[in-house]
DRENDO-1510 file (C-alpha; in Angstrom, 1 decimal, always signed):
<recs>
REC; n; res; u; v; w
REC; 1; UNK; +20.7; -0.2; -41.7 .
REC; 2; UNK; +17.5; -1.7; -39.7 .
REC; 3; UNK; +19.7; -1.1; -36.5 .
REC; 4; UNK; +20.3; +2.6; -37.3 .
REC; 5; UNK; +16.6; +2.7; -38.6 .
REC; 6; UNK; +15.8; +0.9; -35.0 .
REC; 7; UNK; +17.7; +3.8; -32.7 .
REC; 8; UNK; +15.8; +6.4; -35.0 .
REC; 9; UNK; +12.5; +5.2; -34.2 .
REC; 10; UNK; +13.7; +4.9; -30.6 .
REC; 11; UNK; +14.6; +8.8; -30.2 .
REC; 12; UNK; +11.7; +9.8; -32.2 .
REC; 13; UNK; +9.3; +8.0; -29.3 .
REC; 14; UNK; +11.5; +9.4; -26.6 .
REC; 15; UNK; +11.1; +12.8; -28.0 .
REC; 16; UNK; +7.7; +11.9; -28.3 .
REC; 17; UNK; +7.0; +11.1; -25.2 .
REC; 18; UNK; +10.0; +11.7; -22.9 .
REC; 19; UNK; +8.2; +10.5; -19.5 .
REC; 20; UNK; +7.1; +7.0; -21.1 .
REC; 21; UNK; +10.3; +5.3; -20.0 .
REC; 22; UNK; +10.4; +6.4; -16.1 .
REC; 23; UNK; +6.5; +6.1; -16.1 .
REC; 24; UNK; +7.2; +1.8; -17.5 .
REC; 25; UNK; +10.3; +1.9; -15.1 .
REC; 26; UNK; +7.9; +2.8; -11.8 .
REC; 27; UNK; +5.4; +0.7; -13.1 .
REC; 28; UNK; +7.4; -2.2; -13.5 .
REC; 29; UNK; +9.0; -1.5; -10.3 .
REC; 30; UNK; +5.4; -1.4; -8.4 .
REC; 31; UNK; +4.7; -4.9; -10.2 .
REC; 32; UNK; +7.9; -6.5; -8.4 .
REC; 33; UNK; +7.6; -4.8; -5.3 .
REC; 34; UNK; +4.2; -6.3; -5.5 .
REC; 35; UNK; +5.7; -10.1; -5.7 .
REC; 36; UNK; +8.1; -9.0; -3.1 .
REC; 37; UNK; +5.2; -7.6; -0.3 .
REC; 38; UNK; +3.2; -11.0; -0.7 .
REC; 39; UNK; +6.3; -13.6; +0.0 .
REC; 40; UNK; +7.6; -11.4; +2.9 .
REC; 41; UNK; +4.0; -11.4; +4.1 .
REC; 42; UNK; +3.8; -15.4; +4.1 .
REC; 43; UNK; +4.4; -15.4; +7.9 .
REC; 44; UNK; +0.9; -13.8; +8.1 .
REC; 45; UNK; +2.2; -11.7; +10.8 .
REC; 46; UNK; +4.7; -9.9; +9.0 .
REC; 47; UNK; +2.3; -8.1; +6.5 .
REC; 48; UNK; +2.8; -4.3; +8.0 .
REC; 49; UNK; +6.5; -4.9; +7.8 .
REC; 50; UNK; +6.3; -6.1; +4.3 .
REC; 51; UNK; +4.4; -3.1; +3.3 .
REC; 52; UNK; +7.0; -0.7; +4.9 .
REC; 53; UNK; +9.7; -2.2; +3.2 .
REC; 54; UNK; +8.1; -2.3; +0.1 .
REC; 55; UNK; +7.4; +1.1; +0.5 .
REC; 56; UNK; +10.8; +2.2; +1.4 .
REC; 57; UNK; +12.1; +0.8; -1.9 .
REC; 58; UNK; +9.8; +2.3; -4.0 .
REC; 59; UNK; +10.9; +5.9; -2.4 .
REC; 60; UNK; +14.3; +4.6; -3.3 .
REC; 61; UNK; +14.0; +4.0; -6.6 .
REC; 62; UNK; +11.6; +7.1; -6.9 .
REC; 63; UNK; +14.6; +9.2; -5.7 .
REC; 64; UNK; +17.1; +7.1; -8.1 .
REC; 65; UNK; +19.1; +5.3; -5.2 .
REC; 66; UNK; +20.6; +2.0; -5.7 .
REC; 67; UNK; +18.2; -0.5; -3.7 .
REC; 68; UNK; +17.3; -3.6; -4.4 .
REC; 69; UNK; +16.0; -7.2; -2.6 .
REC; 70; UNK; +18.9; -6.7; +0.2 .
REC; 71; UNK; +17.9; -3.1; +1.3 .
REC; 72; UNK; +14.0; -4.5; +1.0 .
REC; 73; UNK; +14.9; -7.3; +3.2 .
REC; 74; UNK; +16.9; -5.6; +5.9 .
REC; 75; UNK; +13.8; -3.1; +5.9 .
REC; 76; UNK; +11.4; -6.0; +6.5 .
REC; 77; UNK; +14.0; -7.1; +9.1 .
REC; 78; UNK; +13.7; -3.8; +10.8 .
REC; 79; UNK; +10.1; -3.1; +10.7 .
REC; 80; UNK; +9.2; -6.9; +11.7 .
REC; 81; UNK; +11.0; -5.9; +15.3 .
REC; 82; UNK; +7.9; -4.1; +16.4 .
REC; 83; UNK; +5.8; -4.4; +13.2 .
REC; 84; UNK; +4.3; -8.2; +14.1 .
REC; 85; UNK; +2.4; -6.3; +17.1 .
REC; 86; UNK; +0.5; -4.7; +14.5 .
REC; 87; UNK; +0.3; -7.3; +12.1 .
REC; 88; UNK; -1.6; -9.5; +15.3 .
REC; 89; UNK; -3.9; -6.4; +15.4 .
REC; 90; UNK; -5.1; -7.2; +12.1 .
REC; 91; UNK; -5.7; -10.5; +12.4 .
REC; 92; UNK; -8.0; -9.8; +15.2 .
REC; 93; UNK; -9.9; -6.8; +13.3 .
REC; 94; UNK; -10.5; -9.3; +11.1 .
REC; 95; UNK; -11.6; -11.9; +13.4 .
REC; 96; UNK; -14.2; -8.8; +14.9 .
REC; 97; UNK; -15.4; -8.5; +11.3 .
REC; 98; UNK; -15.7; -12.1; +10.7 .
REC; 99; UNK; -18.2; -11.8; +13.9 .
REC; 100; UNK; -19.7; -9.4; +12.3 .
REC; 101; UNK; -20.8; -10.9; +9.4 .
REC; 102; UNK; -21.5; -13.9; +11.2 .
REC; 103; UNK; -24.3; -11.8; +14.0 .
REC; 104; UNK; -26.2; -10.5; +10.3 .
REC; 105; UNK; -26.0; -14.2; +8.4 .
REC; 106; UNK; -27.8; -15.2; +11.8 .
REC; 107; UNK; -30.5; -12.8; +11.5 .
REC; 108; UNK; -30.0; -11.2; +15.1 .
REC; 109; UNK; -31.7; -8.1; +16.3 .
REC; 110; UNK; -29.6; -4.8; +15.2 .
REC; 111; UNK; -27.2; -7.3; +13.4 .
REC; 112; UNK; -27.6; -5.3; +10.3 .
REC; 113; UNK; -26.3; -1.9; +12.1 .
REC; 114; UNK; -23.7; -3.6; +13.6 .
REC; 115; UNK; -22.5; -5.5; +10.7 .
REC; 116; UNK; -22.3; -1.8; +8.7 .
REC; 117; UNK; -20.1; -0.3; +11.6 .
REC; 118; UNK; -18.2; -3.4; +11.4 .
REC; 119; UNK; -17.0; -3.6; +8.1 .
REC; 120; UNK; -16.5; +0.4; +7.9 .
REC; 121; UNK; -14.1; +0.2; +11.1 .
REC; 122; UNK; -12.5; -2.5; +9.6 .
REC; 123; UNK; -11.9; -0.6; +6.4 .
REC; 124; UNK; -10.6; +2.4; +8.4 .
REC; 125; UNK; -8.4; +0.3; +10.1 .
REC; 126; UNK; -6.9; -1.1; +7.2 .
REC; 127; UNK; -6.7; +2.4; +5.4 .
REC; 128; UNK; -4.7; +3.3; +8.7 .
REC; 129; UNK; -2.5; +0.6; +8.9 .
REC; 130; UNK; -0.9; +1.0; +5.3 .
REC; 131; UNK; -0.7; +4.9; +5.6 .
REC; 132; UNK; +1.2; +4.0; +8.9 .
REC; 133; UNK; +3.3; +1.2; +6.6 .
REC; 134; UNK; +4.3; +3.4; +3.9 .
REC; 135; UNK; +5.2; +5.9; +6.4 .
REC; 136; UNK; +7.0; +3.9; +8.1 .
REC; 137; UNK; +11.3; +4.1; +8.8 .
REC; 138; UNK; +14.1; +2.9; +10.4 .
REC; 139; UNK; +13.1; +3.4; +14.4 .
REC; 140; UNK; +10.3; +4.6; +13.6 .
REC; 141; UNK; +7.5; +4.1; +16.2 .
REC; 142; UNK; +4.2; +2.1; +15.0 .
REC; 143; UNK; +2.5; +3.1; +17.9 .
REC; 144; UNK; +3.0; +7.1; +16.8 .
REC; 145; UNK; +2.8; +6.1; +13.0 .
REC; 146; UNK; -0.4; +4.5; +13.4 .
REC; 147; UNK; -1.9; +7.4; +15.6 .
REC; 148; UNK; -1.1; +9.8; +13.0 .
REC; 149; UNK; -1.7; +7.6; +10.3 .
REC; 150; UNK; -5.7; +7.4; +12.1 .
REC; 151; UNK; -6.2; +10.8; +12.4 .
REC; 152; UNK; -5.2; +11.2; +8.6 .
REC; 153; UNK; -7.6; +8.9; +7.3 .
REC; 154; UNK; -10.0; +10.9; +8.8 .
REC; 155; UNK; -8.6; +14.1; +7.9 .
REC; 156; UNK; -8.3; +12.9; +3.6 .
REC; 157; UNK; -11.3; +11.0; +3.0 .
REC; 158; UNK; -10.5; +11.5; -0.4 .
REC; 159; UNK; -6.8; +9.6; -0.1 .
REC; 160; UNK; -8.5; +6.8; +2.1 .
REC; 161; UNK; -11.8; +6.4; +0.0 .
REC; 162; UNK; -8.9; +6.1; -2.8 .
REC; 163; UNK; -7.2; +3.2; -0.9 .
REC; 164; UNK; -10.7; +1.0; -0.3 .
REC; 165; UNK; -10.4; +1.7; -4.2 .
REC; 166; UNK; -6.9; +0.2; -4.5 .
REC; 167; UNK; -8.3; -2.9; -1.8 .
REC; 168; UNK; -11.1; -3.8; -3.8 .
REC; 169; UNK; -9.1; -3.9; -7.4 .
REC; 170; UNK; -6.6; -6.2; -5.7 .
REC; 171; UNK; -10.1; -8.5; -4.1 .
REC; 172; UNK; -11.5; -8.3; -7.6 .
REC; 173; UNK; -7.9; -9.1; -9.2 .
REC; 174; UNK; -7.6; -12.3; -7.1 .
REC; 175; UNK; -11.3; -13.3; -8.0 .
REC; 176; UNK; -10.7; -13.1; -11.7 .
REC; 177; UNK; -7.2; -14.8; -11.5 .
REC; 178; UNK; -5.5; -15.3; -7.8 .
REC; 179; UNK; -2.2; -14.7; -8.9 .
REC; 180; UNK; -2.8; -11.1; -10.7 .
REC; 181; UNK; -3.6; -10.2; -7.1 .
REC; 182; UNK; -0.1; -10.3; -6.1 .
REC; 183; UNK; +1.7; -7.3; -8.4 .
REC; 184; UNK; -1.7; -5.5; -7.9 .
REC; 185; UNK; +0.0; -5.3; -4.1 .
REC; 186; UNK; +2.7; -3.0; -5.3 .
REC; 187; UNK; +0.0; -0.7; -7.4 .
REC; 188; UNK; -1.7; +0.0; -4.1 .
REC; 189; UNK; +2.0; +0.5; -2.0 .
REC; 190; UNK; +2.6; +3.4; -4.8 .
REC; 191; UNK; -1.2; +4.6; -4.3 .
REC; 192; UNK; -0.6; +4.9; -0.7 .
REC; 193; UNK; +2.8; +6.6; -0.9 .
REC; 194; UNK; +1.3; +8.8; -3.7 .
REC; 195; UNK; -2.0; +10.1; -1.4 .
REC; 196; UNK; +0.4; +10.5; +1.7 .
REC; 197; UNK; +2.8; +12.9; -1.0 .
REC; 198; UNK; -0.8; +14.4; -1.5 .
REC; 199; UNK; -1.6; +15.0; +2.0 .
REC; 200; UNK; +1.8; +16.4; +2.8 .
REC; 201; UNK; +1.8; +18.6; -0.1 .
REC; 202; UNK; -2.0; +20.1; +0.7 .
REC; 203; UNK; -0.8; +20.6; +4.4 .
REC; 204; UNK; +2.3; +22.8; +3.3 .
REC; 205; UNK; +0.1; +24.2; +1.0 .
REC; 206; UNK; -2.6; +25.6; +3.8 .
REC; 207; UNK; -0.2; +26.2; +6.2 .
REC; 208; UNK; +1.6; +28.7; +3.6 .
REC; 209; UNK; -1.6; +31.0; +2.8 .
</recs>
């Protein structure tokens, strides 16, 4: 009887709220894609790649394909060809910021301006490089993705000011407690594949009036 009574209560929430289930499923799925992102991006250099896989399995389970850590890792594999370029590029943006900060700690002349158009490049940068990631697929160019991904971040400041968003709940996260950082990742993959959806959809949308 408590089992029959169990189902019951089961169908009455699923009629109840019929989207509850997928909307846990995606969410769950952003949580381990999350955990995925961050050990593929343990090389340091490999962080782009790791986002473009991650990506490309959340599209996959989006669309209901099977996919799982085999077609994440032969992504990464893919992406990491030409992806490590960019993931070098990174490391230096951040180096520039990290001079940056250093020229305003130290009190020099204009140090203050330059510190601002620092961090706000930076940020733009970043903003770029995961709209390039999450756009990214098999043979894909970074070169092109990234040059398109640029000039949409300045197109949608609304979808990139979203993103710093997404960057600072994940710096926050790891503040509080490190490791809630890392399925915050795959929140902010989903974000980023959710505001390019946006873009695309507002482009086909002007370019139909």
């Amino acid at each position: 009887m408590n089992h029959v009574a169990t189902a019951r209560s089961n169908r009455r929430s699923s009629s109840r709220f019929p989207g509850f289930g997928a909307r846990f499923a995606v969410f769950a799925e952003c949580l381990l894609v999350g955990v995925w992102v961050v050990l593929a991006s343990l090389p340091l250099i490999t962080y782009p790649a790791a986002v473009a896989a991650g990506g490309r399995h959340l599209q996959r389970h989006l669309r209901q394909e099977v996919g799982g850590v085999r077609e994440f890792a032969a992504d990464w594999r893919a992406a990491v060809r030409h992806g490590w370029a960019v993931g070098v590029a990174g490391w230096v943006a951040l180096w520039l910021l990290w001079l940056n900060v250093a020229a305003v700690r130290a009190g020099l002349p204009g140090g203050g301006l330059v510190g601002v158009v620092g961090a706000v490049a930076f940020l733009a940068a970043l903003v770029a490089g995961v709209r390039a990631a999450v756009s990214w697929k098999p043979g894909a160019s970074w070169r092109v993705l990234l040059g398109a991904a640029a000039r949409r971040t300045v197109l949608d400041p609304a979808g990139s000011l979203l993103l710093v968003a997404g960057f600072a709940v994940v710096v926050v996260s790891g503040r509080i407690v490190l490791p809630l950082a890392v399925p915050v990742v795959g929140a902010v993959i989903a974000g980023a594949l959710a505001v390019e959806a946006r873009y695309a959809a507002g482009r086909r949308g002007g370019s139909g009036q």
